[in-house]
C-alpha positions, -999 to +999 in steps of 0.1 A: -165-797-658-130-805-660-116-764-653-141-764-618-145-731-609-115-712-629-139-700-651-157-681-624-121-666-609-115-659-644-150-637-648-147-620-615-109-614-626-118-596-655-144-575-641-127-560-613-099-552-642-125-536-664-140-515-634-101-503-625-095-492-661-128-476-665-121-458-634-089-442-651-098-430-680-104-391-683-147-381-687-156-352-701-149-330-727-115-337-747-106-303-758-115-289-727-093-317-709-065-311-733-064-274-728-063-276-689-029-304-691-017-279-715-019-250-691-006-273-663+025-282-684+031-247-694+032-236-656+051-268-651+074-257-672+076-221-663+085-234-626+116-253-641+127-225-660+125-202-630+143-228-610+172-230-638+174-194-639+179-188-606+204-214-602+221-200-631+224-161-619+234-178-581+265-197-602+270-167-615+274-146-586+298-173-568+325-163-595 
């Protein structure tokens, strides 16, 4: 047993990196988890838009 106990390290290693990634990934239904990032993106996005609009009109008013 020339490696002594790497192989162990190496095993415990690669569980506790399989247990991290299998606690980040998504569960349930895909199209139902797409939909619901797609409606947070499209408030996202209506937020920043607001934001640009009102920075916009308050330039605008400065003149």
């Amino acid at each position: 047993m020339a490696r002594g106990n790497q192989r162990e390290l190496a095993r415990l290693k690669n569980l506790k990196k399989q247990e991290e990634a299998k606690k980040s990934q998504k569960q349930g239904d895909k199209n139902k988890r797409m939909e619901t990032d797609a409606e947070r993106m499209r408030i996202k996005q209506a937020a920043a838009d607001a934001k640009k609009e009102a920075e916009r009109l308050a330039k605008l008013q400065k003149k």
